[in-house]
C-alpha positions in Angstrom: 46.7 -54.9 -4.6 43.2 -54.4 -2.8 40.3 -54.7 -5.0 38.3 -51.8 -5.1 34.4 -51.9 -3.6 32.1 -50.6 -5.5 30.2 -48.0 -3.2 27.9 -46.8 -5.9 24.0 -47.8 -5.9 23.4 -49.3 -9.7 20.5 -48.8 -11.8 19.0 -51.7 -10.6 19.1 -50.7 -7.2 17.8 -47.3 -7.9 15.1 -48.2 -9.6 14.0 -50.5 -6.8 14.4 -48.0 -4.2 13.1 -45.4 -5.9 9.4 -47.0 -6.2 9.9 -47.1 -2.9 10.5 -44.0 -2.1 7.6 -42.9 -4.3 5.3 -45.4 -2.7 6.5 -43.4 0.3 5.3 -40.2 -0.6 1.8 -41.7 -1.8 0.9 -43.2 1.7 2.6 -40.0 3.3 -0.1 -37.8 1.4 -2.7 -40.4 2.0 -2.4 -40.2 5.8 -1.1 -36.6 5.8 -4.3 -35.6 7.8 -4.0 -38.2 10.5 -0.5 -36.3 11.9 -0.6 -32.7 14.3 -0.1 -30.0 11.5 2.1 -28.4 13.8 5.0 -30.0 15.2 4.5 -30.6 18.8 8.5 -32.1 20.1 10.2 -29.9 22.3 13.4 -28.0 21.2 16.7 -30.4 20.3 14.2 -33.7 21.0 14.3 -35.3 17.6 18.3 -34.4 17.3 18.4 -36.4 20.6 16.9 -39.4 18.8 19.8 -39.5 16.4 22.9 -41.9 17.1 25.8 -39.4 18.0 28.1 -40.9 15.5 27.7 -41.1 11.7 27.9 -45.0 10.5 31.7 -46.4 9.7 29.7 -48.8 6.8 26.9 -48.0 4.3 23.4 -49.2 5.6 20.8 -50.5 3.9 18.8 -48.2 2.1 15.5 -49.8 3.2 16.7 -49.2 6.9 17.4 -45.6 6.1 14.1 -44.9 4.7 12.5 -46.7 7.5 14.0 -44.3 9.9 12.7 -41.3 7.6 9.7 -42.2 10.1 10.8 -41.1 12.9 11.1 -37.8 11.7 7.5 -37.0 11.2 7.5 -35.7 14.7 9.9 -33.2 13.9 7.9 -32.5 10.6 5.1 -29.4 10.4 3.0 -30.3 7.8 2.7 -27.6 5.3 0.9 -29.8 2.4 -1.7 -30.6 4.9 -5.3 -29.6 4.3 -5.6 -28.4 7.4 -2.6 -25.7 6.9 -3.5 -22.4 6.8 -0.4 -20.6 8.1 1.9 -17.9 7.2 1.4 -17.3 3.4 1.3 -21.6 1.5 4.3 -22.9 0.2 2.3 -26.1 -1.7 2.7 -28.4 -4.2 2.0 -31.0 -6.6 2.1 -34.4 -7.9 3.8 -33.0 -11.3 6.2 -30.9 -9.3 7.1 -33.6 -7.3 8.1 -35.6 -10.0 9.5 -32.9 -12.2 12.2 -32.4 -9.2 13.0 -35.8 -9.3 14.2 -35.5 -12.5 15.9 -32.0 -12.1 17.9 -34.3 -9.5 18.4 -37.2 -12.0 20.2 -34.8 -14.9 22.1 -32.9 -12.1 22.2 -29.9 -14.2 24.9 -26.5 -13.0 23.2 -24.0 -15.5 25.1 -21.4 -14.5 25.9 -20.7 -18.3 24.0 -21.5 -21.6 27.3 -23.3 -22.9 26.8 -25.4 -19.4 22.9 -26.8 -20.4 21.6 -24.9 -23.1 18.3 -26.8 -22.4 18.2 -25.6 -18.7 18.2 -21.9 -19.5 16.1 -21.8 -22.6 13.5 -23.4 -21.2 13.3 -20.9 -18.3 13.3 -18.1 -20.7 10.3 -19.8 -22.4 8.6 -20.4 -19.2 9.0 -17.4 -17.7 7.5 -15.9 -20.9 4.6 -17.8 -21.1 3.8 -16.6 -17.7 4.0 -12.8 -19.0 0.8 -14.1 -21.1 -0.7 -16.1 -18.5 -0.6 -13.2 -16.1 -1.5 -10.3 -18.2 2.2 -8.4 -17.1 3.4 -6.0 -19.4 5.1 -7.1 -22.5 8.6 -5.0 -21.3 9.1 -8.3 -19.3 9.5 -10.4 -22.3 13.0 -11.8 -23.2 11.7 -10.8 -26.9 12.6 -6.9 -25.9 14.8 -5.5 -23.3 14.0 -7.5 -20.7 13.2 -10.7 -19.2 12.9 -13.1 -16.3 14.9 -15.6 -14.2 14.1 -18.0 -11.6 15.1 -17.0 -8.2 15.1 -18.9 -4.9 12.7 -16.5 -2.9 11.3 -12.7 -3.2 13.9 -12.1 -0.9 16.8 -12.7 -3.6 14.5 -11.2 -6.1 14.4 -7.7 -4.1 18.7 -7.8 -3.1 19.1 -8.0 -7.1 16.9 -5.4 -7.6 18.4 -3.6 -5.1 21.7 -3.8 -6.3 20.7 -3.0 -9.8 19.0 0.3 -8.5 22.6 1.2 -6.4 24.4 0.8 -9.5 22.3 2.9 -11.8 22.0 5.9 -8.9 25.8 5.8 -8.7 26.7 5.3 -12.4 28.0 1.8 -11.3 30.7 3.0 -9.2 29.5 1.3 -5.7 30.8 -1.8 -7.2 34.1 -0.3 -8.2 34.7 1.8 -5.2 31.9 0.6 -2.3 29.0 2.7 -1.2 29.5 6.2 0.2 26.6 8.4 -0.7 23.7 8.1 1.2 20.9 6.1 -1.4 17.5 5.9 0.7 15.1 3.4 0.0 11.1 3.6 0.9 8.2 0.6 1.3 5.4 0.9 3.6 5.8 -0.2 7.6 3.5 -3.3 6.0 6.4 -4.8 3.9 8.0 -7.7 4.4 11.6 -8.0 6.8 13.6 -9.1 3.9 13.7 -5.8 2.6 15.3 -4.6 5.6 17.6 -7.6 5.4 18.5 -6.8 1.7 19.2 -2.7 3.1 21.5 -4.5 5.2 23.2 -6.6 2.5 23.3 -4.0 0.1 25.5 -2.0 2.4 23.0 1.3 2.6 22.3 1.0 6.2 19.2 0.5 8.0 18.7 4.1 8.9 18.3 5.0 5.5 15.2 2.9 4.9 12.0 4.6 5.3 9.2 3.0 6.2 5.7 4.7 4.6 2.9 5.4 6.7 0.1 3.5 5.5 -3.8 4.1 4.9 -6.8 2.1 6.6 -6.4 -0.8 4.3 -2.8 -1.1 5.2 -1.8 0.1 2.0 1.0 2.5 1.4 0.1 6.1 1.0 1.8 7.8 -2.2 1.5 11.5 -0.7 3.5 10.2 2.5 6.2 8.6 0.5 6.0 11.8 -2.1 6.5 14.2 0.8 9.7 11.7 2.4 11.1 11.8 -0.8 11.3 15.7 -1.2 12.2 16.0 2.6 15.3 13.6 2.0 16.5 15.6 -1.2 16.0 18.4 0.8 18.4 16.9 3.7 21.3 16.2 0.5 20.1 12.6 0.6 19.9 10.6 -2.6 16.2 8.8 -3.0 17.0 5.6 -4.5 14.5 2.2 -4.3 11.0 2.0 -4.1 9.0 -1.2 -3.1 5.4 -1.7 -4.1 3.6 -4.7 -2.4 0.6 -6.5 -3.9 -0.6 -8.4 -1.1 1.5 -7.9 2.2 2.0 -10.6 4.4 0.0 -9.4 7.4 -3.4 -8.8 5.8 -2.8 -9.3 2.2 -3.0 -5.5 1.3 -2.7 -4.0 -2.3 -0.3 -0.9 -2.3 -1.5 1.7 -5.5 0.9 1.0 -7.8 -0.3 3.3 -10.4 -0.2 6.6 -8.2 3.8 5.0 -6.3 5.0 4.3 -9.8 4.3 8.4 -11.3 5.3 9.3 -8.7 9.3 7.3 -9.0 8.9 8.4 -13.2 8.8 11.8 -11.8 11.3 11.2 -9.0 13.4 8.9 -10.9 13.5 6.1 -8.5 13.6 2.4 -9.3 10.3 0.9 -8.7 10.3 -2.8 -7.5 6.7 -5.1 -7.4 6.5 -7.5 -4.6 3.9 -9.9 -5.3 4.4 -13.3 -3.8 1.8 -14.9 -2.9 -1.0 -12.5 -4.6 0.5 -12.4 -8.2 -0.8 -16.2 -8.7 -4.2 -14.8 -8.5 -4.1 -12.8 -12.2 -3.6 -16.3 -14.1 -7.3 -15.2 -13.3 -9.1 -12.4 -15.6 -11.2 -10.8 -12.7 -7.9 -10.4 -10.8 -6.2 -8.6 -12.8 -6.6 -5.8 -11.4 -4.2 -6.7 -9.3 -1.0 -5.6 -12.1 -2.9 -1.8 -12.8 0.2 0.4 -12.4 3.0 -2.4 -13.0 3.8 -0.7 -16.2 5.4 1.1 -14.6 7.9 -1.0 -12.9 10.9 -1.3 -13.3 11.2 -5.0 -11.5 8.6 -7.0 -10.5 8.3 -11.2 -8.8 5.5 -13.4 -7.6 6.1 -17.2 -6.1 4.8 -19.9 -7.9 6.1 -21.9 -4.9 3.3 -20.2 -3.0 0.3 -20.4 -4.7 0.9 -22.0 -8.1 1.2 -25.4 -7.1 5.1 -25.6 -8.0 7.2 -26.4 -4.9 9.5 -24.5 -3.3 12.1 -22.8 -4.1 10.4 -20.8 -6.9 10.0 -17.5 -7.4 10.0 -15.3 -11.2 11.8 -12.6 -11.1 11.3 -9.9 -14.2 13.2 -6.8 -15.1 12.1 -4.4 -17.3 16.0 -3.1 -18.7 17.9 -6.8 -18.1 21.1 -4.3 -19.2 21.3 -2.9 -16.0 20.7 -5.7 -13.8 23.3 -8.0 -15.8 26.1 -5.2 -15.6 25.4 -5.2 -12.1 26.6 -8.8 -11.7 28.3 -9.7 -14.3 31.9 -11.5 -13.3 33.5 -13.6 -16.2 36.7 -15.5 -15.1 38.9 -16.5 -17.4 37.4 -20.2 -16.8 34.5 -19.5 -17.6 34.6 -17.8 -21.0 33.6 -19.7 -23.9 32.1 -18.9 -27.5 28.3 -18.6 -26.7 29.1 -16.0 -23.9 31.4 -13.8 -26.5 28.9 -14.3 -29.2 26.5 -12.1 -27.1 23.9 -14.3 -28.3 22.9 -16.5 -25.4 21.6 -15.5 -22.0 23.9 -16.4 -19.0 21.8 -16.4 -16.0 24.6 -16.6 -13.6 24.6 -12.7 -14.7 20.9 -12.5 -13.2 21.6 -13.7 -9.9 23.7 -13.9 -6.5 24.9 -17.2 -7.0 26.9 -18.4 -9.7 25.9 -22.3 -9.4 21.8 -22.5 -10.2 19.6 -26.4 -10.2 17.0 -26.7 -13.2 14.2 -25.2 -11.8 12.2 -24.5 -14.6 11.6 -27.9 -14.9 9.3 -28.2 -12.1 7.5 -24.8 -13.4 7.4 -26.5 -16.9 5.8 -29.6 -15.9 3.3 -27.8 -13.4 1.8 -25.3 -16.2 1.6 -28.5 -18.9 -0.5 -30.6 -16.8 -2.8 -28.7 -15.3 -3.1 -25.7 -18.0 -4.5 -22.6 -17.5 -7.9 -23.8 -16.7 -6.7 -25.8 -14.0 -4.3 -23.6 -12.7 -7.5 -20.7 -12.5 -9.8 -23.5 -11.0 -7.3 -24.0 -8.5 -7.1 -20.1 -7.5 -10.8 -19.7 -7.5 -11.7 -22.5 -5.1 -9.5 -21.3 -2.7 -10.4 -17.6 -3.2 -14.3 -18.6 -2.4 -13.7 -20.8 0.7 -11.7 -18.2 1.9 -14.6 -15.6 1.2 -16.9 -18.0 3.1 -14.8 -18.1 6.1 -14.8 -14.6 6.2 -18.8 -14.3 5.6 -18.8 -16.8 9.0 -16.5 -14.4 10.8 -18.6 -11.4 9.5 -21.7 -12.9 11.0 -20.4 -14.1 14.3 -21.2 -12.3 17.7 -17.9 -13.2 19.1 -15.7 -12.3 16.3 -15.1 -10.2 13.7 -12.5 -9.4 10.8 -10.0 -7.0 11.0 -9.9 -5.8 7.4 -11.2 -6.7 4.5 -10.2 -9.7 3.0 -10.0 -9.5 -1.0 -8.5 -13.0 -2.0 -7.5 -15.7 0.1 -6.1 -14.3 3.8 -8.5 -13.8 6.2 -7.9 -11.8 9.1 -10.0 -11.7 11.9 -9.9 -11.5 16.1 -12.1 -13.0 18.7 -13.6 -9.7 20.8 -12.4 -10.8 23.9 -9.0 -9.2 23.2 -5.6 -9.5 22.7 -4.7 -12.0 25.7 -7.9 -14.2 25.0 -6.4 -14.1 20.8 -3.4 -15.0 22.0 -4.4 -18.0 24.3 -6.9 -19.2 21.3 -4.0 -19.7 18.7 -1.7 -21.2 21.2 -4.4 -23.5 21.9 -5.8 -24.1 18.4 -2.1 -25.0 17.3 -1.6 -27.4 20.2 -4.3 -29.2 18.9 -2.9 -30.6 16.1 -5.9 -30.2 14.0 -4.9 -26.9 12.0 -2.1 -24.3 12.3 -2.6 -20.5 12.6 -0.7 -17.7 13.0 -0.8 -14.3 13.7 0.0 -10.7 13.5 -0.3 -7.1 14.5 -2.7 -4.9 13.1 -3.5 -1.2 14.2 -1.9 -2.2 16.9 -4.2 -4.8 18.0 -3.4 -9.3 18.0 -5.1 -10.6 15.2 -5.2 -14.4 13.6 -4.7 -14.9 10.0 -6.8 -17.6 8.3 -5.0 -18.2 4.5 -6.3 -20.8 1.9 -4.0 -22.0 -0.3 -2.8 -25.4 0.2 -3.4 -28.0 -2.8 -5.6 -30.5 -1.2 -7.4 -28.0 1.3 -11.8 -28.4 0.7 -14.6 -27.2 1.7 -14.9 -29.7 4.4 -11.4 -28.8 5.5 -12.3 -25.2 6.4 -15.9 -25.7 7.7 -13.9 -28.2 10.5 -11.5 -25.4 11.0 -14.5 -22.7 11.4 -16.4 -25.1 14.2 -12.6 -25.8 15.8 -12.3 -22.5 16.3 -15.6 -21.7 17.8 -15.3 -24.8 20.0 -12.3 -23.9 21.4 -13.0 -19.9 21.9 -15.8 -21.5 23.8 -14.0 -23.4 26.3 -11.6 -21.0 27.1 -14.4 -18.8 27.6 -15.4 -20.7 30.0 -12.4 -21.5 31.7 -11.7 -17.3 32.0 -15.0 -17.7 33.7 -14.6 -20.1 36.0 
């Protein structure tokens, strides 16, 4: 009889590799600014570096973190300083280390019965941060409703979504599929993923309509009143509302007061999309930021954004959990148990697309205990101010100017020579490797988007990106005159 090998790595072993692997990590951040933020390798070139066939025996583990190396071509750097692209997706030392050991206990909280731990301790969390963000108390687990951990805003908006089908059609889409005609409304500023989750839900792009906005690319509530009426008019059944607090392309602040009277009125489910911006009310003077979300009826922000906590993060509150959990609720028979009968325990399986979900509350958990609120509003302010000071730069520059106004930490802003020269400056300021930009359309016009919010981005980090950019516009200048 052949002895069985013993494939397994042993404590030992792990423990040994896994200071490595940490040590790893610490010299990656230490020399995170000496790599191009962007990736600069051309399309399937790091695939190409790979051996075409997987290996017939187990290698060494410190060969396999050696060759970790020669990924970092391949690698954009979001945790570098020197990142100020798209919205930030940062984190931290504690989240690090707070996913580690998420991995280590290999929860499936799916059910309480399956890790009580894992969901109560989301529950708490996500509690906590009703407090530390000044939301309305109706979010609280205490009353009717409550919060969950989702992956992304995306997921966040298909459940609300799907809740909002069921209570327009008495829950019968889920019996019988979707026939009537349910219309949803956000402004032409909202993010794609509500179109994606349209899609999903099984309405049908055409019945998404997208709200005219006002000068400060916010939505206007007497355009989406008067769409509304048309579409009842036309037999149609007004259905979903999204609200953004801070759109990605400038960072606008939709009125949420005046959108949510008018779905009381209408009786429309109103949905809050605040990814990146909701971070900001952990501080006092931002929140101004949740006037009107009262009125709500669903509402998420992503720590993974903005808060420190890495990715995938994002709280997701309902105001009636009821609906939401009668939406998507499926018990097979293997997975009944007592706690779930008893009626007693929160199954956040019912809260979710999935049914399988990782302990993500850990790395929340961990974040909010070590740096505290103070930290967490120090954190928010610094990168609020530097990104007011970039935009008092641009504001006093002959040969730029911003293209809105900028009221946390996204600054938007355009060179005057137009959209071609724009265009030409980002490619080139990306190709650089010193800092990574991107861009958007606004009022029709190319326009470059400056955000602060990675961990360890300073003051010195955006004054280099200020004189980069000003150097560079230069050149090409010149080249264009030449």
């Amino acid at each position: 009889m052949l002895e069985k090998k013993n494939f397994n790595m042993t404590t030992d072993e792990f423990r040994h590799h896994g200071r490595a692997v940490i040590d790893w990590i610490a010299d990656y951040y230490d020399t995170i600014e000496s790599f191009p933020v962007l990736s600069q390798v051309q399309p399937n070139e790091i695939r190409s570096s790979l051996p075409a066939e997987p290996p017939h025996q187990g290698e060494k583990f410190e060969n396999i973190l050696k060759d970790v190396d020669s990924l970092l071509p391949g690698i954009t750097h979001w945790q570098s300083p020197n990142f100020f692209a798209y919205f930030p997706a940062n984190t931290s030392g504690p989240s690090i280390l707070a996913e580690l050991l998420s991995a280590g206990l290999g929860v499936q909280g799916m059910l309480w019965s399956t890790s009580p731990a894992c969901t109560e301790l989301e529950t708490h969390v996500l509690d906590w941060l009703v407090n530390m963000l000044g939301l309305p108390e109706k979010f609280k687990s205490t009353g009717k409703g409550g919060g969950v951990i989702q992956d992304s805003a995306s997921s966040a908006v298909l459940c609300a979504l799907l809740a909002a089908r069921e209570q327009s059609t008495n829950y019968e889409s889920n019996e019988k599929g979707c026939d009537q005609h349910l219309v949803v409304y956000a402004s032409t500023q909202t993010h794609s993923s509500i179109e994606k989750a349209v899609k999903i839900v099984g309405l049908g792009k055409q019945n998404l309509r997208l709200i005219q906005v006002d000068e400060d690319f916010a939505l206007r509530p007497d355009k989406l009143l008067l769409q509304i009426k048309k579409d009842r008019q036309d037999g149609l059944i007004p259905c979903f509302v999204v609200a953004t607090v801070g759109t990605t392309s400038s960072n606008a602040i939709d009125p949420l007061s005046e959108i949510g009277n008018i779905c009381r009125e209408e009786n429309l489910w109103l949905h809050v999309d605040s990814a990146m911006s909701g971070t900001a009310a952990l501080c006092p003077e931002y929140r101004y930021l949740n006037a009107g979300l009262d009125l709500a009826d669903s509402y998420c922000f992503n720590p993974h954004k903005w808060m420190l906590t890495n990715f995938d993060c994002d709280c997701f509150y309902v105001a009636n959990r009821a609906i939401l959990n009668k939406t998507l609720k499926v018990l097979p028979e293997y997975l009944r148990n007592k706690a779930t009968e008893s009626g007693d325990v929160i199954d956040y399986s019912d809260w979710e697309i999935p049914l399988g979900r990782r302990f993500r509350s850990l790395k929340l958990w961990f974040v909010i205990r070590y740096y505290g609120i103070e930290g967490l509003q120090q954190h928010i302010r610094h990168h609020i101010k530097m990104a007011q000071d970039f935009a008092g730069w641009i504001d006093d520059s002959e040969h730029f100017e911003l293209a809105n106004l900028a009221p946390l930490n996204l600054v938007c802003f355009k060179h005057l020579g137009g959209d071609s020269f724009n265009q030409h400056l980002l490619e080139r300021l990306n190709q650089s490797g010193h800092l990574f930009l991107t861009h958007t359309i606004l009022n029709g016009q190319y326009v470059l988007r400056f955000c602060v919010g990675q961990t360890h981005t300073e003051e010195r980090h955006v004054k280099q990106a200020w004189l980069h950019i000003q150097e560079t516009a230069a050149k090409l200048e010149n080249i264009l005159q030449e």
